[in-house]
N, C-alpha and C positions, 0 to 999 in steps of 0.2 A: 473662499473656502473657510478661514478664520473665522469669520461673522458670522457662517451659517452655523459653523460646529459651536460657537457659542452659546447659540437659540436654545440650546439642549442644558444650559447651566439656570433655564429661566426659573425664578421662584415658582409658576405655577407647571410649567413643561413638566420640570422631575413627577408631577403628581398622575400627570398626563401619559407619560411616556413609561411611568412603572404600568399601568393600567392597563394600558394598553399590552405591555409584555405578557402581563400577567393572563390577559383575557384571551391572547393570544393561545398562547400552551396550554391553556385550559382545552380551550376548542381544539387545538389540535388531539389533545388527548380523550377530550370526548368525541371525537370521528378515530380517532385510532391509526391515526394517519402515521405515527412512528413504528406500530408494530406491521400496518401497510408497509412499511419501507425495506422493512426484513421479510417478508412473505414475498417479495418482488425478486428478491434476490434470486438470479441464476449462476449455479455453482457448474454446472455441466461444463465440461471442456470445447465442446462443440458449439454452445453459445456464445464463444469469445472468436470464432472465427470471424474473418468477411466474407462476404457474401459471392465474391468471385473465385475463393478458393475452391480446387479440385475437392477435397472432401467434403465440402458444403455441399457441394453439386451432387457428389454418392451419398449420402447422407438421404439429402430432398429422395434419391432416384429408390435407395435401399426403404424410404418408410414408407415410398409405395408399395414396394413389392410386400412389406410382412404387416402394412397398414397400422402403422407407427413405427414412433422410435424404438428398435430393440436393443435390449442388452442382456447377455447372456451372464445365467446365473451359475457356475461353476461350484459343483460341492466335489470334492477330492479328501481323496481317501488315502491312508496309507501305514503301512507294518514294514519294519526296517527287516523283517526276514523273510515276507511273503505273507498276503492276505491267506488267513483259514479259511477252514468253512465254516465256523461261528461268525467270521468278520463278513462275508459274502451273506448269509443269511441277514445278519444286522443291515447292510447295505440296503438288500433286497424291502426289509421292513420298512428302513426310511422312504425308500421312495414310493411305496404303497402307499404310506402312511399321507407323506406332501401331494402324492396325485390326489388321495381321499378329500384333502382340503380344497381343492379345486373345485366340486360338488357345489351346483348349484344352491344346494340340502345343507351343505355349510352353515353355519349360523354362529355370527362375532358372540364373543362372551360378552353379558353385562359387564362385568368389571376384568380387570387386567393388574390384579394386583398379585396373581399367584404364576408359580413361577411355572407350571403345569398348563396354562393357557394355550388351547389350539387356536391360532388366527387362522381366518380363510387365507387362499388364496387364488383369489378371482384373476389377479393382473398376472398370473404367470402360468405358462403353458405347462404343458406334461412333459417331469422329467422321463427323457429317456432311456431305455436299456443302460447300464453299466459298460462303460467301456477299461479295459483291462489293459495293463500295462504288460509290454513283453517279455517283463523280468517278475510279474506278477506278483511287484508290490504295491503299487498303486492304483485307483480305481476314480474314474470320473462320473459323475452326472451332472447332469448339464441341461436347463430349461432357458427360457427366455421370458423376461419381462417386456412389457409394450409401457411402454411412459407413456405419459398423459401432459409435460411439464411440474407436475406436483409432486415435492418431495418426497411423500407419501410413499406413493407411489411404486417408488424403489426400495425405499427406508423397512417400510411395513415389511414385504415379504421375505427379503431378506433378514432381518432379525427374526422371524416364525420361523425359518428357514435354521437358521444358527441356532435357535434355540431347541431346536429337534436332535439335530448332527454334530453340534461342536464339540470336539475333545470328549470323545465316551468314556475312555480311560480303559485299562485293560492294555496297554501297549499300542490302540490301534488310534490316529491321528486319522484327525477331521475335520477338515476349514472350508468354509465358504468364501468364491474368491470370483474371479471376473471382472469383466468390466461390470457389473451389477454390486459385486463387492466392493469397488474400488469407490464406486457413485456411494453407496451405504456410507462408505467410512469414512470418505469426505462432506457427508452430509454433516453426517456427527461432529465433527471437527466444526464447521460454522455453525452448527444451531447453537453452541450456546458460545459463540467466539463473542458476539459482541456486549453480555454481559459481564464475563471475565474482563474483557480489555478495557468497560468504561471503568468498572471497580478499579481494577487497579491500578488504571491512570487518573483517577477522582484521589486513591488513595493515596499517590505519588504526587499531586498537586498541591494537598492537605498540609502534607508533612512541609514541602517544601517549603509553601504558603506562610506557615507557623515559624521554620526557621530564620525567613525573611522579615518576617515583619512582628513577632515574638506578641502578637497580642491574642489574646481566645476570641475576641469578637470579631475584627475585622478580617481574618482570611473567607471567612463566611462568605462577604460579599460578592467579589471577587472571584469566587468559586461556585456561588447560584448563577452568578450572570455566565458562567462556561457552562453548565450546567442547560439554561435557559439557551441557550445558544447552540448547544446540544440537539437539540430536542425540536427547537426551533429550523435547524436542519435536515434531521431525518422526515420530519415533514413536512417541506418545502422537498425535501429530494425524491418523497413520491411521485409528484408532480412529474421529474422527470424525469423515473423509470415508466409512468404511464405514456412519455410524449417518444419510448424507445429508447432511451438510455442506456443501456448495459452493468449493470448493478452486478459484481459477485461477494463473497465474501472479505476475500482480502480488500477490494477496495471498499468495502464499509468499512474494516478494523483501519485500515488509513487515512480512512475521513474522520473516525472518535479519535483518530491522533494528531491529525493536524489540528480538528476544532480546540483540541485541550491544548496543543501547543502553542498556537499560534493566539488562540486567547489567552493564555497567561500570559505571554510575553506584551501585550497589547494592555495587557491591564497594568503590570508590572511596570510600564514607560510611561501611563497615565497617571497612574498613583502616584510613583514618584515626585514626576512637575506639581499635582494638585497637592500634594505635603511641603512642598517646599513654598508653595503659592499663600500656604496657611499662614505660614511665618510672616509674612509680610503684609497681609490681607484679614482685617477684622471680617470681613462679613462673606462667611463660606462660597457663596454666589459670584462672586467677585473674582474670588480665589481660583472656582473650577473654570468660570468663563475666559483665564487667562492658559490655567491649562490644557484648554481645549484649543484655544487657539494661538499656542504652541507646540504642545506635543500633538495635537490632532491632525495636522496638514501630515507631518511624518510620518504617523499611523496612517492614515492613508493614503501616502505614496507606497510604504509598504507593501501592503496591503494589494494595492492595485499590482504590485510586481509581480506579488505572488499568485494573484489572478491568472497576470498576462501569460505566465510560465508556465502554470495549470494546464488553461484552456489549449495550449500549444498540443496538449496531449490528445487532441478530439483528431488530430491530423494522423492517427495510429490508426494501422488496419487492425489490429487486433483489437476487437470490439471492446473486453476488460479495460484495455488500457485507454484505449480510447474515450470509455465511460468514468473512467479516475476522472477525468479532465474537468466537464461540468461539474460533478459530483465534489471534487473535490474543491474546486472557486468556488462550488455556492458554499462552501461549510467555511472557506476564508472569509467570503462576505457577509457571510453571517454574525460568523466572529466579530470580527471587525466593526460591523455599524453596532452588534450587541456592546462591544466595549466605550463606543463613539455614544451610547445615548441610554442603556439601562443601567452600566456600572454607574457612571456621573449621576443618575438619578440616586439612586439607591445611595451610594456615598454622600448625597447632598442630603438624604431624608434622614440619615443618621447623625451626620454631621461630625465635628473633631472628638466624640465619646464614642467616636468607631475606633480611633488608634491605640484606646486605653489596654496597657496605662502608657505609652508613649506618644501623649497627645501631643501636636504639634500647635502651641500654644502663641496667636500674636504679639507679634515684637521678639520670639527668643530669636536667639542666631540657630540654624544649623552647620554642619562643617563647609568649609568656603569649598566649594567643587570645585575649584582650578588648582588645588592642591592636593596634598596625598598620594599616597600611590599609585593611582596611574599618570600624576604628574611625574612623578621621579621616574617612570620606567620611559616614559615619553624623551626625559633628559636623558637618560642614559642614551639611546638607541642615538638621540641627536646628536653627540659625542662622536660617533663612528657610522654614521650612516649606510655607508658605501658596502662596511665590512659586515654589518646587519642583515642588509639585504640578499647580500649575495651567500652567505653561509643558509642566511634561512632558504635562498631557494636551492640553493644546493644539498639540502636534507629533505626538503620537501620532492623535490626529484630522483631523490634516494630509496625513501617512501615510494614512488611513485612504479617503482622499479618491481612493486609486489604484483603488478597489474600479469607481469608474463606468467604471473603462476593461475590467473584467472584461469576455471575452467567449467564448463554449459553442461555439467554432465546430471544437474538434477533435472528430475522426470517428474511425473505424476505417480511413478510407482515407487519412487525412494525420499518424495519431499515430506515423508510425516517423522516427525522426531520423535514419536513415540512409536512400540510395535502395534503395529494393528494387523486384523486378522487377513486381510484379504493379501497384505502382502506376505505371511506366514504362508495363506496358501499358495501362493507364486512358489516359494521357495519348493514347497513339497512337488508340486508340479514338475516344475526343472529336474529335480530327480530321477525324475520315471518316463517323463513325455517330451515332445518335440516342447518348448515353451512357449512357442504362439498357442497353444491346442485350446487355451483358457480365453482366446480374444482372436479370432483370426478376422485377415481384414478381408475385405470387402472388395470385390470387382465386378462393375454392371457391364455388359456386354450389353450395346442396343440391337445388334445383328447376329441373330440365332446361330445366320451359317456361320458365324464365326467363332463359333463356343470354344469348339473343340482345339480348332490354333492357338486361342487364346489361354485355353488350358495347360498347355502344352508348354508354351512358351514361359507361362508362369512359372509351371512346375519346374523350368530348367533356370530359371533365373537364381542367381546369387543368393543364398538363405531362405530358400523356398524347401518347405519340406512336403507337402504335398497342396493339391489344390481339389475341391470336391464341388459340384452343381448344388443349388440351394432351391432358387425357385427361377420359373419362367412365370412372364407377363407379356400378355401381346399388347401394350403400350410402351414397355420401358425396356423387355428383352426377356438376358437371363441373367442372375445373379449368381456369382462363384463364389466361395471362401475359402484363401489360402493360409495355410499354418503356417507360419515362419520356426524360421528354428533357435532364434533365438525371445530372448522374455519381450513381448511387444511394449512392454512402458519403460523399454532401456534405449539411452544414446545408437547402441548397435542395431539394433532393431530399425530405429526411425533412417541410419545411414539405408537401410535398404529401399526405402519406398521410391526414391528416382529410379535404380535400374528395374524395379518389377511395374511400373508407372512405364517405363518406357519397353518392357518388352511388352506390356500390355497392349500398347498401342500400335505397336509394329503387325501388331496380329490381328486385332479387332479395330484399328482404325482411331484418330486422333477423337471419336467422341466414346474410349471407352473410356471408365472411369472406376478411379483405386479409391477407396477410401475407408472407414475403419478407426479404428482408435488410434492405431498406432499413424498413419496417414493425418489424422486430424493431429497429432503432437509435432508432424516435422513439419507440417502446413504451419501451425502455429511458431513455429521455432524460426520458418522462412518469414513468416512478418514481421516476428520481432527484432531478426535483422536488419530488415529494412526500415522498419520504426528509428531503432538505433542510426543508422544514417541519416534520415531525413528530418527528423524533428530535433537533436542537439542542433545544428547549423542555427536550424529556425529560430528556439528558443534562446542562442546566445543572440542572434540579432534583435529579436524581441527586448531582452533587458536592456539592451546596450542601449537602441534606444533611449528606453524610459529614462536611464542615466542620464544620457544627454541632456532632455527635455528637463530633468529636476536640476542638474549641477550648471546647466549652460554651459558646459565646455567638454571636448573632445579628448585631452589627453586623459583626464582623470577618469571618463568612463571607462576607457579603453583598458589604462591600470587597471582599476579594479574589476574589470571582465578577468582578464588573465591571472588576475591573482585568485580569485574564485576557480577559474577551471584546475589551476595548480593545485589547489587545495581537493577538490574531486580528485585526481587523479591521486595524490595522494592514500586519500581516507581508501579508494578501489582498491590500491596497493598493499594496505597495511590490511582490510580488510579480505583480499584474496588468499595471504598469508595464514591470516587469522583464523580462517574458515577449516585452511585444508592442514594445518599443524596443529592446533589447540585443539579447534570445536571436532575436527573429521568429519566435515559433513563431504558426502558425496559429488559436492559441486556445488553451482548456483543456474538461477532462472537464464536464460538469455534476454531477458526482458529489465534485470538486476540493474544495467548499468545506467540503460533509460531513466527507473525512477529515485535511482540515486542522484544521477545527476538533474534531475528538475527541483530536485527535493533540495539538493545543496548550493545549486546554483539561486535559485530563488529565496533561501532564506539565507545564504550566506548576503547574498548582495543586500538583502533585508540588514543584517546588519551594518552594512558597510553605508547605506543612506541613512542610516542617524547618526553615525558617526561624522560623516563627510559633508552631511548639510547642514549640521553644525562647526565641521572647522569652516567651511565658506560660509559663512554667518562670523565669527572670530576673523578671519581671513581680512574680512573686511573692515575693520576696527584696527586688528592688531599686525598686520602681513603675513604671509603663509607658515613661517616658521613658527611664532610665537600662535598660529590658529589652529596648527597642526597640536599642540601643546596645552593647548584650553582646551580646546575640541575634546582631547582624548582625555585630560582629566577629569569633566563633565560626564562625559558620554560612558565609562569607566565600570563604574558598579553597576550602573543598572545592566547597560548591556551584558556583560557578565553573567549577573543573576538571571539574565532571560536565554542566553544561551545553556546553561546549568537545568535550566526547567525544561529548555525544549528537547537537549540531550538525554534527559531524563523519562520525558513520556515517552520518545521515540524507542528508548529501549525498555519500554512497556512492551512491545511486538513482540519481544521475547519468552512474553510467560505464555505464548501459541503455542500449539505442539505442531507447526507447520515450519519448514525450515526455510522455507522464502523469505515468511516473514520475519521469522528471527534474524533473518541477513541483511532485510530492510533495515530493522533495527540499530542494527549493531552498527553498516556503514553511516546512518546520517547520525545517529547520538556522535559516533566520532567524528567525521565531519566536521557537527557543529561545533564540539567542543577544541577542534582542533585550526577552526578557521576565529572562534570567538580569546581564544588566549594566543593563537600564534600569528595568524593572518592577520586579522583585525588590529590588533594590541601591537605587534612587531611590524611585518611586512609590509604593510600599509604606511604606516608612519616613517617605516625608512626610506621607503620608494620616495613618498612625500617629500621628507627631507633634503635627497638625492635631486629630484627633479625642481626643487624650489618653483618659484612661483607660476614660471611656465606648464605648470598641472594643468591650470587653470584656460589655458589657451583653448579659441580664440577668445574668451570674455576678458574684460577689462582688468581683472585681477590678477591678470598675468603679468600686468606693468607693477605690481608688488606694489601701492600705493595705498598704503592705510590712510582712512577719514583719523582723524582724533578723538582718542575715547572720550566717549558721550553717553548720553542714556541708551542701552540695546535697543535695537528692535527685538520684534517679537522671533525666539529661535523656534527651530522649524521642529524641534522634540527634546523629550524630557530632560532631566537635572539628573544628577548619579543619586540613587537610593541614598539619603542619609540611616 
């Protein structure tokens, strides 16, 4: 691995290998393969299912019957003292007005710059009659879109839609809502998410960039090659939304974060070694090919961790989450060979007038890395090991304790952090009507005679407020829609779909079938339970592994497995707190705990392999106490500084107006920073201490038998930031 990763330090390679970068993202930007990769995105709720779930199956059975996907377009109306007859007239207008645009005779405007623009509306059926509330303050209409897959699709008519009906003024309130509204306003929310999230994680890498390393020229570098890496993934990752992948919003904005994160940090441990390689090294070449093959085997054991923890997610029924998994390894590997072989070039074309003015000049000293402070904090903890250990886990398990206040109660219709319009019109709905009446779900009956049992049976079921016939098909039956009574994109709501699922079936036999928006939310909510079971097991035996195979020995992996998931549990804790006392948000995802934990288990352990395979590099020179203590004074600043970076993009998530992702945010920034100064820096090193040499068990370094210092060999990653 060392001699390959050298090949990339060659005087003629760097010229080769920039060239290639470069010709690279050229081409991909002249096919357009990156804004391919956002046109691929599927945001719909229903494309995250699998494929065996019940509402997948009503889904397939409901876009035969109405010959596509529909969603129902909800305009609600309402006067807190009772609709006039000005308001019912006005009513009456609009919906002449939106069936007029149906009209074949329609014809789009040239331009769309004025605010007075009729759009057609070809994709949506004729609003119906007025339905009126029994206290006769509120009023419905209600059409149906037929999707196509195309954002379009929804987006279009809905906004012609609002822009005819929304808020007239005069007293009388007007919002477009539905599952049609709900699809609108989280469209708008990703179409322009992931230019917001690279700006201000480009601009957060900048600043940080310049505080580290205080020069105007060189954070440049360092920040095209993320940049290139960037870009370099989105299209490579079309590739694999065309081979079926599952691409939504949120996990593109998690892939611009991880590629920013997990490439600063890679460049951050490369830099370092190759500046300190300066000092020692007349002829730059020389210098990186030693950096490369020391801090590069690191970077990519890393690297590969983060992969192996990724991919673990392909094992999820929930197709989103599932699609994180490739999606997100290719943008680590990406990273990763980016930092392995276009930073090195580009740092070699510039040469030591990149660090101006703190060039790192042959022959000066830099500061000796086995001293300073993360020496003294090493000494200190070795002082009192025992009492270290145990107090820090004893707060980290205190922390930990925030986990009982965890709670699943955000939805689809409470996850935006800003107001938007479709859930304003939920609210007005609630008011006046059953509040399924905006989204009722869906039951296919494949046996005619049994409609009416089934009706029946519905209608008595538990928060069932009525049930009505929609259409018959002599291939697939008949199709019913029941109104629930309470808001279909609420916790409560989705608790109903087992008993009306099962008096369904009591009545029309085990192949009828419930399904609906609200059916697709607790289908989704039953996988990502089970996700949660079956893939943490998986991915802690995955790491532990890879441990093994780097440290050669068993108890140390094991420590550091348990000290990572301590720390998870933790960051869950303070973060479950955090949410429902500070922020007030509604809840969290049930899917929350899954990617927090891939996200902190893989890159916590990320940091604990350059730490650890540098004290067993020391260990073996100096014995485990005095390697625990080199180790950690080495390994010190930088890790730091890349923890600090990665905490920092991760709560980039935050400037979304989506409240998942802000949750995402907030538990791994703290995480990181809370496993990169407490865990890593303390807990690790006392355990160490505590366990002396038999860490190392079964390998030979368990008999505590230091060689006599001699010339190093080569360590396995970088020097601390001077």
């Amino acid at each position: 691995m060392s001699s390959v990763l050298s090949i990339f330090a060659g005087r003629r390679a760097k010229w080769v290998i920039a060239a290639i970068w470069v010709l690279a993202i050229f081409g991909s930007f002249a096919a357009n393969l990156p804004g391919k990769f956002t046109d691929a995105e599927k945001n719909e709720s229903t494309s995250f299912l699998p494929g065996d779930a019940e509402s997948t199956k009503a889904l397939e059975a409901t876009e035969r019957f109405q010959d596509g996907e529909v969603a129902p377009l909800v305009i609600v109306y309402r006067r807190d003292g009772g609709l006039t007859a000005a308001d019912k007239r006005r009513i009456a207008t609009d919906r002449a007005e939106l069936n007029e645009r149906r009209s074949p005779a329609c014809a789009e405007p040239k331009t769309s710059g004025s605010s007075d623009v009729k759009h057609c509306l070809r994709a949506t059926s004729p609003f119906g009659a007025p339905v009126v509330s029994r206290d006769g303050t509120s009023a419905l209409l209600t059409a149906q879109i037929t999707g196509d897959g195309e954002a379009e699709t929804i987006l279009d008519p809905v906004d012609a839609v609002r822009q005819r009906v929304s808020d007239p003024g005069g007293g009388l309130e007007a919002k477009v809502t539905g599952p049609a509204g709900y699809a609108a306003d989280q469209i708008k929310v990703f179409e322009g998410i992931n230019g917001a999230l690279l700006g201000a994680g480009l601009l957060l890498v900048l600043i940080l960039l310049a505080l580290i390393y205080r020069s105007p020229i060189f954070l440049w570098i360092p920040l095209l090659a993320i940049i290139f890496a960037e870009l370099a993934t989105r299209s490579l990752g079309y590739g694999l939304t065309e081979a079926g992948v599952t691409v939504n919003g949120q996990s593109s904005a998690i892939l611009s974060i991880l590629v920013l994160g997990v490439g600063t940090d890679y460049a951050l441990l490369l830099v370092a070694r190759y500046r300190e390689e300066l000092r020692h090294h007349e002829d730059k070449h020389e210098a990186m090919a030693l950096a490369l093959r020391t801090a590069g085997p690191a970077i990519f054991a890393s690297g590969m961790t983060v992969i192996a923890a990724l991919l673990c997610l392909m094992l999820a029924d929930v197709n989103g989450t599932s699609g994180l998994g490739p999606v997100g390894a290719l943008g680590v590997a990406v990273a990763m060979v980016a930092m392995l072989t276009l930073l090195p070039a580009w740092l070699l074309i510039w040469g030591r007038r990149a660090f101006w003015p703190r060039i790192p000049h042959y022959g000066t000293e830099g500061v000796d890395e086995t001293h300073g402070a993360w020496r003294r904090v090493g000494e200190r903890v070795a002082r009192s090991p025992r009492r270290v250990w145990v107090s820090t886990v004893a707060l980290l398990l205190v922390l930990a304790l925030g986990v009982l206040n965890f709670d699943t109660g955000l939805t689809s219709g409470n996850g935006f952090r800003d107001d938007v319009e479709a859930v304003a019109g939920q609210e007005l709905v609630d008011q006046a009507f059953p509040s399924g009446s905006n989204a009722p779900t869906d039951i296919v009956v494949p046996d005619p005679a049994r409609v009416e049992a089934v009706r029946a049976a519905v209608a008595a079921a538990p928060g069932v407020e009525s049930v009505r016939r929609v259409k018959q098909s002599p291939e697939d039956g008949v199709l019913l829609a029941a109104v629930l009574e309470r808001d279909p994109f609420s916790t409560e709501a989705f608790d109903l779909v087992p008993g009306i699922r099962a008096a369904a079936k009591r009545a029309g036999g085990a192949q009828t079938l419930v399904g609906g928006g609200t059916a697709v939310e607790y289908d989704l909510r039953q996988a990502a339970a089970r996700d949660n079971k079956v893939i943490v097991p998986i991915a802690l035996l995955v790491v532990l592994l890879i441990l093994i195979v780097l440290l050669r020995a068993l108890v140390a992996p094991v420590m550091l497995i348990a000290t990572v998931v301590l720390s998870f549990a933790a960051s869950l804790g303070v973060s479950a707190v955090v949410f429902d006392v500070i922020f007030g948000f509604p809840g969290s995802d049930p899917a929350l705990p899954l990617f927090a934990f891939i996200f902190l288990v893989a890159l916590g352990i990320d940091y604990n392999i350059f730490l650890m395979a540098r004290v067993r590099e020391e260990t073996r020179r100096f014995g485990t106490r005095d390697g625990m203590l080199r180790g950690l004074a080495v390994t010190g600043a930088v890790i730091t500084s890349a923890g600090i970076v990665l905490a920092g993009v991760f709560s980039v998530l935050g400037v979304l107006p989506l409240i998942f992702l802000t949750e995402i945010g907030f538990v791994v920034a703290f995480g990181v920073l809370l496993d990169t100064f407490i865990v890593r820096s303390v807990l690790v090193p006392a355990l160490t201490f505590e366990i002396g040499p038999k860490i190392w068990w079964p390998s030979k370094l368990a008999e505590d038998r230091p060689v006599a210092p001699g010339p190093a060999e080569p360590e396995p990653e970088p020097a601390a930031v001077s």
